[in-house]
N, C-alpha and C positions, 0 to 999 in steps of 0.2 A: 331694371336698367340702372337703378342707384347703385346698388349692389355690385356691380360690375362696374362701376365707375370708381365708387370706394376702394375695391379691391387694383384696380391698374392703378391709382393713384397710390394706394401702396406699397405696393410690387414697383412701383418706379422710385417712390423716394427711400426703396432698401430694406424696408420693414414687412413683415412676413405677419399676417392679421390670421389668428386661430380661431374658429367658432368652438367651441369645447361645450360638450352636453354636460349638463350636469348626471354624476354617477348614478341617480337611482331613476334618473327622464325615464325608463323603459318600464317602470312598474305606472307609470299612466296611461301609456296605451290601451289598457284594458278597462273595461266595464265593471268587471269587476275586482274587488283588491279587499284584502283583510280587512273588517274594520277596529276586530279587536280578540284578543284572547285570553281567556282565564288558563292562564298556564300552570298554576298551583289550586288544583281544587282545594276548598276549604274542608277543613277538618285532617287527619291521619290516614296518608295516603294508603287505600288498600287496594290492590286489583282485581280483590276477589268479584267472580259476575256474579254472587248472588246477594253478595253485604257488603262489598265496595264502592268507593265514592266516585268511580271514573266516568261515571255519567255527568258528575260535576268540573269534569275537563273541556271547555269546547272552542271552536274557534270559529268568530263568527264573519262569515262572506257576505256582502253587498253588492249589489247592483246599483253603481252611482248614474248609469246612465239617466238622461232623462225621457226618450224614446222608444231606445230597443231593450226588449225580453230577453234575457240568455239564459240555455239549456246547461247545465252543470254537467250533463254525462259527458265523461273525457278527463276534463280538470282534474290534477293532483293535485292534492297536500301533504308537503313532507317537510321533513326535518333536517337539521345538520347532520345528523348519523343518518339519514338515509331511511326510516324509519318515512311511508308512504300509505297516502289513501289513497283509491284512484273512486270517483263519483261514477261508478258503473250502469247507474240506473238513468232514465228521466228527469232532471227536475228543473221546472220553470221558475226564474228570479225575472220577474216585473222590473220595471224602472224603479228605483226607491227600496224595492224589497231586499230581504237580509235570507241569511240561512244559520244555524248554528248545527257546526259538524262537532258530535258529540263524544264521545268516548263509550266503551259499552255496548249494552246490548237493548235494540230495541227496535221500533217498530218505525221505519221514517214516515215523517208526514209533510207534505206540502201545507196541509192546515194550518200545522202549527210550528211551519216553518224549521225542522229538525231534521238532520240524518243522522246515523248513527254508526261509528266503525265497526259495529258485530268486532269488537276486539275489547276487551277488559284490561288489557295493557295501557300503562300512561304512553301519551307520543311526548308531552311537550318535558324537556328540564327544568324542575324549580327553580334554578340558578341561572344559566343563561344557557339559547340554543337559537336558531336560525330558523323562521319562519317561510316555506314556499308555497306559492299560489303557481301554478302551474296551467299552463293553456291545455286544450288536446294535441297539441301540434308538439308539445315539450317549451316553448316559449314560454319566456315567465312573464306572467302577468302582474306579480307584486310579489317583493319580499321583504322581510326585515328582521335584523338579529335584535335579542334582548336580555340585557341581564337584570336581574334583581333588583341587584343596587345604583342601577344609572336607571331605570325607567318605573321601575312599580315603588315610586315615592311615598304612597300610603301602604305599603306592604300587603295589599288585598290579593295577592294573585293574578289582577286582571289588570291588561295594557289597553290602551283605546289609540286605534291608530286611525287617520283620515278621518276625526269629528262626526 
């Protein structure tokens, strides 16, 4: 009722009252959101699957909720070139629990909290590229762009995003 009282009292004395979301409100809807990314594996990038480093590329998904479970099968993760994972399989994130989706080739584990793109290709740019979290529906559950030089301030490769 306030709300509506606020609002005729503005509309009467001429002023027009906007609520404006802030632009990135819609990446907390979700349970889950990026927490962080090693976007430059260390050492000299190679893609090779037998002696490269891209198993040291990953990016790591949290479940911030504090009640429900969510299954990952569905969810994307992709890039600003379009460059896409899609979570094909099963896997349960707990309240609290994390995931790191890795680069490479390898065997996933719920254990030990891993999956793995069966791809030896980097996804992320050293320099700067656009992070998506993506729902099964196509809705995005969290994104965020990053360059180099405005966020990875100790030059490690790796962003932390949501603490």
């Amino acid at each position: 009722m306030r709300i509506r009282a606020a609002l005729a009292v503005a509309a009467t004395a001429g002023t027009v009252a906007v609520a404006a979301a802030p632009a990135q409100a819609a990446e907390y809807s979700s349970a889950l959101k990026v927490r962080g990314i090693q976007y430059d594996a260390p050492g000299r990038d190679s893609n090779n699957c037998r002696t490269g480093n891209t198993k040291n590329e990953y990016l790591t998904i949290k479940n911030y909720s504090r009640t429900t479970k969510v299954n990952l099968k569905g969810y994307v993760v992709k890039d600003a070139a379009g460059n896409k994972f899609t979570f094909r399989a099963n896997h349960y994130l707990e309240p609290g629990d994390y995931v790191h989706l890795r680069g490479g080739k390898g065997t996933d584990s719920d254990a030990k909290n891993v999956v793995y793109r069966q791809n030896c290709n980097f996804i992320w740019n050293n320099d700067k590229d656009t992070v998506y979290l993506l729902k099964p529906s196509g809705a995005r559950a969290d994104v965020h762009s990053y360059t180099k030089a405005r966020n990875d301030r100790d030059g490690n490769g790796y962003i932390t995003y949501h603490g």
